[in-house]
Biopython code that builds the backbone (N, CA, C, O; Angstrom):
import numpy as np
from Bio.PDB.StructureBuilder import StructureBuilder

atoms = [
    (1, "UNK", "N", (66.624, 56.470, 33.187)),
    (1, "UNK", "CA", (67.641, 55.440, 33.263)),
    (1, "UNK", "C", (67.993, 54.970, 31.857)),
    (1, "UNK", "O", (67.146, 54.347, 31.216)),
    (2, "UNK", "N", (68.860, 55.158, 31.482)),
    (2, "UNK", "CA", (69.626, 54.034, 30.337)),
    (2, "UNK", "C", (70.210, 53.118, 30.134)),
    (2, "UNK", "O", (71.357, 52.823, 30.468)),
    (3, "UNK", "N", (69.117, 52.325, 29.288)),
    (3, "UNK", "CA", (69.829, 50.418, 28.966)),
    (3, "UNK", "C", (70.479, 50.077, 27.862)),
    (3, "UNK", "O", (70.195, 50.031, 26.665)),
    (4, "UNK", "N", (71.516, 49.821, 28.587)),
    (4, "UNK", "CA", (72.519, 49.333, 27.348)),
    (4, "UNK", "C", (71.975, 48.420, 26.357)),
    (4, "UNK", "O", (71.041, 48.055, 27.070)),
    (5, "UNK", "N", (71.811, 47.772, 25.308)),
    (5, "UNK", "CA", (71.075, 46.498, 24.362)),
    (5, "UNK", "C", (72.536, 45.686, 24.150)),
    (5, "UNK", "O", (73.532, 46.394, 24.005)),
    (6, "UNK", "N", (72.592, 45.174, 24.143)),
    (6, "UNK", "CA", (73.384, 43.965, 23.380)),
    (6, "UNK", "C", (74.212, 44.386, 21.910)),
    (6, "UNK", "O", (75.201, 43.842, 21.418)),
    (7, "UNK", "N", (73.512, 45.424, 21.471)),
    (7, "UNK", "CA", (74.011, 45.973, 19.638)),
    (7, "UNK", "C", (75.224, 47.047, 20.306)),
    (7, "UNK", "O", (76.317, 47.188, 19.759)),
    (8, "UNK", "N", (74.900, 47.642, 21.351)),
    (8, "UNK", "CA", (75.773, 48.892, 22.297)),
    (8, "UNK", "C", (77.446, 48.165, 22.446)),
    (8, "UNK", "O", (78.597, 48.593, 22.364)),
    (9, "UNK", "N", (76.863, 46.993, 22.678)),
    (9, "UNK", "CA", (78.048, 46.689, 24.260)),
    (9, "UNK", "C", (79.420, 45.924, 23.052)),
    (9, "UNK", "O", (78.948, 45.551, 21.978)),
    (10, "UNK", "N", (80.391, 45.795, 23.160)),
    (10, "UNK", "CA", (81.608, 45.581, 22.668)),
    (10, "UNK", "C", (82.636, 45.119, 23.241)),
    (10, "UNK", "O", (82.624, 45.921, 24.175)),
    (11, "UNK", "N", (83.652, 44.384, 23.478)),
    (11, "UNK", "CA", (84.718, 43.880, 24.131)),
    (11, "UNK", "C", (85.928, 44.452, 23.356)),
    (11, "UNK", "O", (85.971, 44.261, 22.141)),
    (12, "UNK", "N", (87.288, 45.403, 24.208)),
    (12, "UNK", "CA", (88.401, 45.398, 23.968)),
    (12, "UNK", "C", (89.372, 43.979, 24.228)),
    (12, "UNK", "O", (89.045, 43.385, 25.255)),
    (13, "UNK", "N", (90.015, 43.623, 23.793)),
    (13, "UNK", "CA", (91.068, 42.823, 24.381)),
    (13, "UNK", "C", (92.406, 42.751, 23.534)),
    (13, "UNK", "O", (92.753, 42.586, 22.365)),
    (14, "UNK", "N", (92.992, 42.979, 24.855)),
    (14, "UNK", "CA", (94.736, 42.866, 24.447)),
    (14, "UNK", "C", (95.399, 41.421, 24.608)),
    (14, "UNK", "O", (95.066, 40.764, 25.594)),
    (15, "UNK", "N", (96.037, 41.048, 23.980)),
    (15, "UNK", "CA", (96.328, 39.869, 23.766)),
    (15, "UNK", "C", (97.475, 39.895, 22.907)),
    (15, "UNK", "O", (97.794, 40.778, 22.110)),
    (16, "UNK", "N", (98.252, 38.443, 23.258)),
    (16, "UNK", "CA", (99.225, 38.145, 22.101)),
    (16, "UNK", "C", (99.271, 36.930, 21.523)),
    (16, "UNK", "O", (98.167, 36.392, 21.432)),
    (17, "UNK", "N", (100.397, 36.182, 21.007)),
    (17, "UNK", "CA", (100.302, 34.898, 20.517)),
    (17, "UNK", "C", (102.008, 34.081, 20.916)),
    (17, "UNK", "O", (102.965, 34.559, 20.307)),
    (18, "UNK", "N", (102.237, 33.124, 21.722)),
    (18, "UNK", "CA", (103.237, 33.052, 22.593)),
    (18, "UNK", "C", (103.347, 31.300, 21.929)),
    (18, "UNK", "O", (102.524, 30.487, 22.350)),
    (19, "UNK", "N", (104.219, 30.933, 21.081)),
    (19, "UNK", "CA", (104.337, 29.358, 20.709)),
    (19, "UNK", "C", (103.483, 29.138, 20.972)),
    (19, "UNK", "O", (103.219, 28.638, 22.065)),
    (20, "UNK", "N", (102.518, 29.456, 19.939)),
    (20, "UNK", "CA", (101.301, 29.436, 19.414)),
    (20, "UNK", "C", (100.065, 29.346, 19.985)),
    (20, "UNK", "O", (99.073, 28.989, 19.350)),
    (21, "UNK", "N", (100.057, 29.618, 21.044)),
    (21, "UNK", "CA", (99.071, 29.750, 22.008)),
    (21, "UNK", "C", (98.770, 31.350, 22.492)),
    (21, "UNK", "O", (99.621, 32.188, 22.790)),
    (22, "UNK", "N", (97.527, 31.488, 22.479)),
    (22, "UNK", "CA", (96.772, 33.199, 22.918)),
    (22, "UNK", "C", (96.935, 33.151, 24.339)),
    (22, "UNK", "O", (96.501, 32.290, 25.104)),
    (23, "UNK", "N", (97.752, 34.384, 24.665)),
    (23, "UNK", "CA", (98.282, 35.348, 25.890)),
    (23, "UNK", "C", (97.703, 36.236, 26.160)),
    (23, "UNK", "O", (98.314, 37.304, 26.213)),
    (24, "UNK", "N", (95.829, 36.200, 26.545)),
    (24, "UNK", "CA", (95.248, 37.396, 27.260)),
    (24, "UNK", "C", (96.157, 38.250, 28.100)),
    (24, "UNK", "O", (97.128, 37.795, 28.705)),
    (25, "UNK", "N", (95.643, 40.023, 28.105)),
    (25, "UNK", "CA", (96.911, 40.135, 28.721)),
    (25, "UNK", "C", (95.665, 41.164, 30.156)),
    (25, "UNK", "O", (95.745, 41.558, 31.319)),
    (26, "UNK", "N", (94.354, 41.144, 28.661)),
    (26, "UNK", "CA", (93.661, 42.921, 29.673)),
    (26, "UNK", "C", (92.106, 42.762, 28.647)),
    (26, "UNK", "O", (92.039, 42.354, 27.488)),
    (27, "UNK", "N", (91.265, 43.115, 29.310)),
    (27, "UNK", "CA", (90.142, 43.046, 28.132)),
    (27, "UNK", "C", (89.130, 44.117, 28.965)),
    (27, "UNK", "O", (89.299, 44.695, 30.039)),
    (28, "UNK", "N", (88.097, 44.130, 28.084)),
    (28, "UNK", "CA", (87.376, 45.952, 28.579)),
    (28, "UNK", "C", (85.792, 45.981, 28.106)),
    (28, "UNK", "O", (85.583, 46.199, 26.913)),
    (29, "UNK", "N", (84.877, 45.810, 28.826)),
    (29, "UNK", "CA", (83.707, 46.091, 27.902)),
    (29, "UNK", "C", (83.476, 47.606, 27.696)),
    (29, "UNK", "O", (83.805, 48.564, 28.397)),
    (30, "UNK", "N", (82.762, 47.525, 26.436)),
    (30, "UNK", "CA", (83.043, 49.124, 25.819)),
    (30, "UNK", "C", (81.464, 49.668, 25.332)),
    (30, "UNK", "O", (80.951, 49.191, 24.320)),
    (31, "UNK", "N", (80.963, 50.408, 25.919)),
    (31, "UNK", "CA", (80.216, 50.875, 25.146)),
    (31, "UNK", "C", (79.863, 52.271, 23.923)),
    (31, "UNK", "O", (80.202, 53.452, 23.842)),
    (32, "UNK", "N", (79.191, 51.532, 23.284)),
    (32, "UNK", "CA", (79.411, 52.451, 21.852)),
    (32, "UNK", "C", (77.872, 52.188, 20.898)),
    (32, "UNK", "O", (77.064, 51.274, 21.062)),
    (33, "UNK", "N", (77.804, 53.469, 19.746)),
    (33, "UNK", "CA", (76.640, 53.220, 19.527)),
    (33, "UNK", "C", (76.645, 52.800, 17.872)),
    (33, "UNK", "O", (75.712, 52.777, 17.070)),
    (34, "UNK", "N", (78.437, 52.400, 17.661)),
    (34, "UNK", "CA", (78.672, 51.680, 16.173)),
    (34, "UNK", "C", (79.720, 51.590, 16.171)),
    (34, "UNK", "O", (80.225, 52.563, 16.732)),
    (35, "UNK", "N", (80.548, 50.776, 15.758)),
    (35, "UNK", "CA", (81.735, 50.203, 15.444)),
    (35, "UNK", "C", (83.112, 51.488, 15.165)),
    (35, "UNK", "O", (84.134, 51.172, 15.773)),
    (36, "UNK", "N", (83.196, 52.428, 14.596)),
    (36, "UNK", "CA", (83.569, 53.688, 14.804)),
    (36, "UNK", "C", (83.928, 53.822, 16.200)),
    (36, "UNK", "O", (85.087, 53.617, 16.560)),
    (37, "UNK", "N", (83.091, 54.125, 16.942)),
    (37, "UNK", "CA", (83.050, 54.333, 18.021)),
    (37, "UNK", "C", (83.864, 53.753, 18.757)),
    (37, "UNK", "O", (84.781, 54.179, 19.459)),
    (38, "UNK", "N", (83.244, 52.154, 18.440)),
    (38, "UNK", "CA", (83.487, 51.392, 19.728)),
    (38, "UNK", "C", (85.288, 51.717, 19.388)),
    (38, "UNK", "O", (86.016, 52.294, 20.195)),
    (39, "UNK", "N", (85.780, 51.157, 17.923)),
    (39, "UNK", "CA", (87.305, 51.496, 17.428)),
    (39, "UNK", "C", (87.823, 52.156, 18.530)),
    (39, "UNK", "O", (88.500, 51.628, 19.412)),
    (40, "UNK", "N", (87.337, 53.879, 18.435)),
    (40, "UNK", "CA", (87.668, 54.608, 18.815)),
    (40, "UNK", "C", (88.281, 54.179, 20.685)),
    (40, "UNK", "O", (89.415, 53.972, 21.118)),
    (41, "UNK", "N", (87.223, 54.189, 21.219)),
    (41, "UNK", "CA", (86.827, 53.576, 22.651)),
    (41, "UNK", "C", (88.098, 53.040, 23.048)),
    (41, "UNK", "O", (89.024, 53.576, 23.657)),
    (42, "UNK", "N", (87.930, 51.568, 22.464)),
    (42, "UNK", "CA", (88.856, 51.103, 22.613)),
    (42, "UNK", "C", (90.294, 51.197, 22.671)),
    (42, "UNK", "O", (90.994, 50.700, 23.553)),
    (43, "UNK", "N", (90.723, 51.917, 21.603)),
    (43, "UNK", "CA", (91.984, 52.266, 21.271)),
    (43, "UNK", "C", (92.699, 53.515, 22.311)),
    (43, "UNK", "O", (93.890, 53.725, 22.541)),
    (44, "UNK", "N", (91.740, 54.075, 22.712)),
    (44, "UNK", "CA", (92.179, 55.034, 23.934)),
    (44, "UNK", "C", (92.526, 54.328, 25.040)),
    (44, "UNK", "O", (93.464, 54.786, 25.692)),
    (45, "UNK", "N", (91.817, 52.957, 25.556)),
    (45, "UNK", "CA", (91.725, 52.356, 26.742)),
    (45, "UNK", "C", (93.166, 51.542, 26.223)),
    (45, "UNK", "O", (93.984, 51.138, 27.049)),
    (46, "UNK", "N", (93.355, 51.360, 24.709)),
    (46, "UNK", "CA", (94.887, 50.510, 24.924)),
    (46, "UNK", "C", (95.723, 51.375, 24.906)),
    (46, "UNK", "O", (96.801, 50.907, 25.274)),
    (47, "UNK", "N", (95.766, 52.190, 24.715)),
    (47, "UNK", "CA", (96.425, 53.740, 25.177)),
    (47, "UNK", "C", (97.115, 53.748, 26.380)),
    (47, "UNK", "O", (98.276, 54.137, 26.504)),
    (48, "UNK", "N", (96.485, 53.366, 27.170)),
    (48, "UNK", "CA", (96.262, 53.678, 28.457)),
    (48, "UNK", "C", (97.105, 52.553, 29.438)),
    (48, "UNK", "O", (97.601, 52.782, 30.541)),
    (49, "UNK", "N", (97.103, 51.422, 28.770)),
    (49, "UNK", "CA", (97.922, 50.598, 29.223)),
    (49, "UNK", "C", (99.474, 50.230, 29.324)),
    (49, "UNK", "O", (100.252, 50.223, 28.369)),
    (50, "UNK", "N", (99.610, 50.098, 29.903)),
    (50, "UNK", "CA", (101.332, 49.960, 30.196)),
    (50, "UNK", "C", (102.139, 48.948, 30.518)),
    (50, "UNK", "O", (102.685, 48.658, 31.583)),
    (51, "UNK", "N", (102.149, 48.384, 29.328)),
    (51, "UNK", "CA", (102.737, 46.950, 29.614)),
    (51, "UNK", "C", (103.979, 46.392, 28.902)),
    (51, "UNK", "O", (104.337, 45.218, 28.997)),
    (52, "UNK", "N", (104.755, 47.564, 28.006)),
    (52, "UNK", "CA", (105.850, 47.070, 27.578)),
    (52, "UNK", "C", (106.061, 46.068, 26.658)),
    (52, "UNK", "O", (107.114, 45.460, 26.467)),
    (53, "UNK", "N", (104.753, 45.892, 25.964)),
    (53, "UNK", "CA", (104.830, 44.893, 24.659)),
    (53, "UNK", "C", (104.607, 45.470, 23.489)),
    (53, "UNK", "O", (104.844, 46.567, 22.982)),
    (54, "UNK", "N", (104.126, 44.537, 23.196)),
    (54, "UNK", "CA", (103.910, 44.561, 21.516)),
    (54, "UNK", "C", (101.945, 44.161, 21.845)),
    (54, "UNK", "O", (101.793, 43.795, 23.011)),
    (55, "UNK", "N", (100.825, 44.188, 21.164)),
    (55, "UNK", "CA", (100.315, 43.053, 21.444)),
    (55, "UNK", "C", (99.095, 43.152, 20.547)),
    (55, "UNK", "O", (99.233, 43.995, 19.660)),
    (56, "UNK", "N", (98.074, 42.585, 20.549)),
    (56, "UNK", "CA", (97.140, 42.546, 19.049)),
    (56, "UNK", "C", (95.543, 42.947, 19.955)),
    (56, "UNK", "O", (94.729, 42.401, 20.701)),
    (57, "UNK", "N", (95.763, 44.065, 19.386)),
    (57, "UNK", "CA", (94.309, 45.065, 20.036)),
    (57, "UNK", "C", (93.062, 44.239, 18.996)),
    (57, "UNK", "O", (93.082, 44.336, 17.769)),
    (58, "UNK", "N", (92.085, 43.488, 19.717)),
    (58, "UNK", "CA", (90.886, 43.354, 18.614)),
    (58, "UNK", "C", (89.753, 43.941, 19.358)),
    (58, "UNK", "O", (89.914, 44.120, 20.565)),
    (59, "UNK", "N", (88.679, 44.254, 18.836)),
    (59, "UNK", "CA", (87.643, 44.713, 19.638)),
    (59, "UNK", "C", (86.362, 43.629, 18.923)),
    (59, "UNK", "O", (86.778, 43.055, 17.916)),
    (60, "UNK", "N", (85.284, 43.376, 19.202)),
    (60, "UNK", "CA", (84.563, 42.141, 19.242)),
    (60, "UNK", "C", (82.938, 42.321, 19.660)),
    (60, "UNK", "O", (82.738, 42.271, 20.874)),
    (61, "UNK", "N", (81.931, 42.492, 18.934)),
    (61, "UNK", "CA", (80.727, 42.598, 19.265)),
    (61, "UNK", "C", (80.187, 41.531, 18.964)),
    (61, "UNK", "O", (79.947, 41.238, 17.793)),
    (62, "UNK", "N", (79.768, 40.400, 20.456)),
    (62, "UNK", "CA", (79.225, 39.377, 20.320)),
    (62, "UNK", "C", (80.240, 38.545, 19.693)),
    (62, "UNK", "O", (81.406, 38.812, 19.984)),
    (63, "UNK", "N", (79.984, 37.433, 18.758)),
    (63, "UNK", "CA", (81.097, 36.703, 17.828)),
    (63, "UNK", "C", (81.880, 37.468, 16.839)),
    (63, "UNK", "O", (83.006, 37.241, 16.396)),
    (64, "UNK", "N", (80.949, 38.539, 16.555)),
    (64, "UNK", "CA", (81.536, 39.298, 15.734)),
    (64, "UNK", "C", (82.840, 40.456, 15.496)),
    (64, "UNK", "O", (82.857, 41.573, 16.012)),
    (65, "UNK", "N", (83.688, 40.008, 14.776)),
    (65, "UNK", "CA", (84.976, 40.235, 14.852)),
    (65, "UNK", "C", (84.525, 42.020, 14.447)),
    (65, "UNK", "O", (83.493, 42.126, 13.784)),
    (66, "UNK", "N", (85.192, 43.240, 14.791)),
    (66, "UNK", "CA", (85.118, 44.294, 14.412)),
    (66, "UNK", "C", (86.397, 45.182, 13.601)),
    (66, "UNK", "O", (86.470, 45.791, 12.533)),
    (67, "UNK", "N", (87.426, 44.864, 14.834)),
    (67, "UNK", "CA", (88.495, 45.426, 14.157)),
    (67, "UNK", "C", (90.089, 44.366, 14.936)),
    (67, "UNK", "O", (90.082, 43.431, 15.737)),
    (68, "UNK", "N", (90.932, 44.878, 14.429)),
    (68, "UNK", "CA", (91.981, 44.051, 14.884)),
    (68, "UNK", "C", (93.222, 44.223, 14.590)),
    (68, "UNK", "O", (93.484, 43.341, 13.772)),
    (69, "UNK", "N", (94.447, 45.056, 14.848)),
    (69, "UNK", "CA", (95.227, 45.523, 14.950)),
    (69, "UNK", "C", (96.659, 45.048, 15.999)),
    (69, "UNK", "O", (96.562, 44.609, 17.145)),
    (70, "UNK", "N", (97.456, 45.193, 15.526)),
    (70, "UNK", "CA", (98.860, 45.098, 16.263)),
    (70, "UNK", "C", (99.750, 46.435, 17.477)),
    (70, "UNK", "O", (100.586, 47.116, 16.884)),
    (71, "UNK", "N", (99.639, 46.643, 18.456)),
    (71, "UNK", "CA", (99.598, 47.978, 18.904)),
    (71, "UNK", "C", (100.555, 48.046, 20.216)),
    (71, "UNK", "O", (100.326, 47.290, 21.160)),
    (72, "UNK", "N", (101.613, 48.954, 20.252)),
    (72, "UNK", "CA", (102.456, 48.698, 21.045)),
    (72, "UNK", "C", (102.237, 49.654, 22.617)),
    (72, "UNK", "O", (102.543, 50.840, 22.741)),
    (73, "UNK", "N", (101.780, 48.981, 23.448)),
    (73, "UNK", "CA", (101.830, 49.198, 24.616)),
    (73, "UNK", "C", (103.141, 49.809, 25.314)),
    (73, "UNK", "O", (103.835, 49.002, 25.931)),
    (74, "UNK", "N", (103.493, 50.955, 25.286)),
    (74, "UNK", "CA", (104.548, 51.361, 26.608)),
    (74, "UNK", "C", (104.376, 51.271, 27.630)),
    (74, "UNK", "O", (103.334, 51.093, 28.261)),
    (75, "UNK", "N", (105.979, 51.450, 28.108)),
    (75, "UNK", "CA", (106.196, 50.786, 29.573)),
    (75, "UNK", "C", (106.020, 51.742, 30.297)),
    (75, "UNK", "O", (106.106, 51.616, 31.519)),
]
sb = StructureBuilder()
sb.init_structure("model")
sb.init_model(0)
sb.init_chain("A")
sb.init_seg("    ")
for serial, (resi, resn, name, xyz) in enumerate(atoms, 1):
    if name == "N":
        sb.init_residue(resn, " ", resi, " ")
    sb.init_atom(name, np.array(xyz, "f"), 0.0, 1.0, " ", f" {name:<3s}", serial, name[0])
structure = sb.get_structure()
């Protein structure tokens, strides 16, 4: 059996910023075994989404900010 640890696990989330307030739109736990990775992970899963915006891909281990990008979702 394999256990995920806490150092593994990562959060995608898509989001925007709407008169000035944050617009969750989709978020993803990700597992990965380093920041690379998780990047990677993630960026396929916003890939994948279809929502016709614009919107700000960050990915997030624990408090810790990882990466964070602007990424346009097709419709």
């Amino acid at each position: 059996m394999n256990t995920i640890t806490v150092d593994e696990r990562y959060v995608a989330e898509l989001s925007d910023n709407e008169a000035g307030e944050l617009v969750p739109y989709d978020n993803q736990v990700i597992e990965a075994s380093n920041d690379e990775e998780a990047i990677g992970k993630a960026s396929q899963w916003a890939a994948s989404q279809r929502l016709g915006v614009v919107a700000m891909l960050s990915v997030k281990q624990g408090i810790r900010g990882v990466h964070s990008r602007k990424i346009y979702l097709g419709a």
